[in-house]
N, C-alpha and C positions, 0 to 999 in steps of 0.2 A: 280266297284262301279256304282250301278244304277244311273239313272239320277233323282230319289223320293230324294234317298239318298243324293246326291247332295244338290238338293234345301230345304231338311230339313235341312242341314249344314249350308249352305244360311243363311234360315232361322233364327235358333239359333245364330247364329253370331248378326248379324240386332238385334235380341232382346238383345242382353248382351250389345251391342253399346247405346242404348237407354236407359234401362234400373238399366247397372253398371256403374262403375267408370267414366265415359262419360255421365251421366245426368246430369243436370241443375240443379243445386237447386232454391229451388223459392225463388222471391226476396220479398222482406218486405221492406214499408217505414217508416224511425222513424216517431213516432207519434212526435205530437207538443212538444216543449220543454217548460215543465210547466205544461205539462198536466201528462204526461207517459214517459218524454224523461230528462235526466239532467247530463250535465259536469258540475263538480264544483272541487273548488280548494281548497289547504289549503297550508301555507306557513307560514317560521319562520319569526316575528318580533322583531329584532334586539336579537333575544335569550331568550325574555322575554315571550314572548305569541307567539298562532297563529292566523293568518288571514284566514278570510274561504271566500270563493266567488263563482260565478258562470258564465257562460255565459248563455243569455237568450234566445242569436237566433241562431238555427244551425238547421240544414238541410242534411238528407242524404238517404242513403238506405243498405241493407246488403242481402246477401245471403246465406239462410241457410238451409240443410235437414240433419236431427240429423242421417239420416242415411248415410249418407256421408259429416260427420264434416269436412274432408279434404278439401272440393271444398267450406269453410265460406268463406267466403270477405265481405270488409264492406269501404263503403267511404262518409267523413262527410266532410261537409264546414259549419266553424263558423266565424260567423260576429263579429269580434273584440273588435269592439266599444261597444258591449253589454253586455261587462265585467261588474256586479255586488257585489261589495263588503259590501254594504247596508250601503254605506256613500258618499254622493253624489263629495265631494273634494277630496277623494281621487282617486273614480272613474274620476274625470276628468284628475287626475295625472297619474292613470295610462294608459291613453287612449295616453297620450302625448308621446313626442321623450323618456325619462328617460326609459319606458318601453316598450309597444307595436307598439308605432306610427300608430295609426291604419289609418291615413290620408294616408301613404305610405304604409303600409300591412292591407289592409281592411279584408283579409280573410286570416284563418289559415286554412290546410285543413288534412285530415290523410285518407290515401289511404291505404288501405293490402295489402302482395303479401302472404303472407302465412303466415298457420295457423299449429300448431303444438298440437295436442292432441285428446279428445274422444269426445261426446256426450255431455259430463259434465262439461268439461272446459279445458282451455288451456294454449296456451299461441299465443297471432297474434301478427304478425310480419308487419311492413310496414313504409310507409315513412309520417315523421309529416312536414310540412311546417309552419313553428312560425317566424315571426320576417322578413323573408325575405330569412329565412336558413332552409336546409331540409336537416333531417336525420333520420336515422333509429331510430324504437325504438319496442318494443316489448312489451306489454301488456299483463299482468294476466286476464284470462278471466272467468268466472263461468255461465253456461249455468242455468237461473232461471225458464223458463216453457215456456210452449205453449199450444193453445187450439181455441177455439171458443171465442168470446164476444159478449158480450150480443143486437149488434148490426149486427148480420150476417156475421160478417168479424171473422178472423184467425190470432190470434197475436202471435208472441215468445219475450221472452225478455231474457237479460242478465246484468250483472254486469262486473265491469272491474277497473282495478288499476296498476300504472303505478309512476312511479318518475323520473321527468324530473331535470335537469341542469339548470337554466334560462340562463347563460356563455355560454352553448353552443348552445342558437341561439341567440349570442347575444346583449344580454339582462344582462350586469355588475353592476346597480346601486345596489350603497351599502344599504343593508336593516340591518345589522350581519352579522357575522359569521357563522349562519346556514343557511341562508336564501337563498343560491342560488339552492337550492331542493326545487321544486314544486311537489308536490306530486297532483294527476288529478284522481280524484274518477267519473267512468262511470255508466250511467243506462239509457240504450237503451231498450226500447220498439218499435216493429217495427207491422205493418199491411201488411200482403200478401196482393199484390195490394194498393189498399190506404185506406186510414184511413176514417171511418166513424164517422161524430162527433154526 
């Protein structure tokens, strides 16, 4: 074998290292929540109705290249206290010890370790921390668009749905019978690099 031959080998190698399985995908920051960004809840009250809510402050980033869905990750920190249910006493109730304690767990946070599926959607896998308790949970994910805005920057966004326990971080005060499923409806919009307002 030439010694051309060689360092073309080299070569190719170095670019498939860069280029495949081994690249980076770019990171994106969610944009503000309220503008392009919303976690909100829905949950059974006492079997009769539902309660809908949301959280208003969270913050995070994700990583994505639709052409290597496998290497998505995504990590969010939400501020507790900014629980929304658009009733000012019962948000003060649920800010209290009965459910979030948010005085002793100010942030909840949800970390990926993997992601299972295509371009289109999935399913991520990763650890939520609620309550003071972390566990695993897996999320339905649906890849919604990416492109330009109208603002020189580069956005993708997606959707996501998931049904939590409240029992299992936790979190027992009696609401019903159906009410210890929290069901957590997602819509992350994120900015490659940061967000231009």
């Amino acid at each position: 074998m030439t010694l051309q031959r060689i360092i073309n080998i080299a070569l190719l190698a170095s670019t498939l290292t860069v280029f495949g399985k081994g690249a980076v995908a770019a990171e994106y920051e969610i944009d503000i929540p309220g503008m392009h960004a919303a976690i909100q809840f829905r949950i059974y009250h006492l079997g009769y109705s539902v309660l809908t809510g949301r959280f208003n402050d969270f913050s995070g980033s994700f990583n994505w290249d639709k052409d290597q869905p496998e290497a998505s990750s995504i990590n969010v920190t939400i501020n507790t206290a900014s629980i929304d249910s658009n009733h000012a006493e019962r948000d003060k109730h649920l800010r209290e010890a009965d459910f979030l304690n948010v005085e002793e767990y100010p942030e909840a946070t949800f970390k990926s370790t993997k992601y299972n599926g295509d371009a289109n959607g999935g399913t991520l896998e990763g650890i939520l921390t609620l309550h003071g308790v972390s566990k695993p949970i897996a999320i339905d994910v649906k890849f919604i668009g990416e492109g330009d805005d109208p603002w020189g920057g580069y956005r993708a966004g997606f959707e996501g749905n998931v049904t939590l326990r409240r029992s299992d971080f936790g979190m027992t005060y009696d609401l019903g019978p159906k009410s210890d499923e929290m069901e957590l409806d997602l819509y992350i919009e994120g900015c490659r690099d940061t967000c231009q307002k």
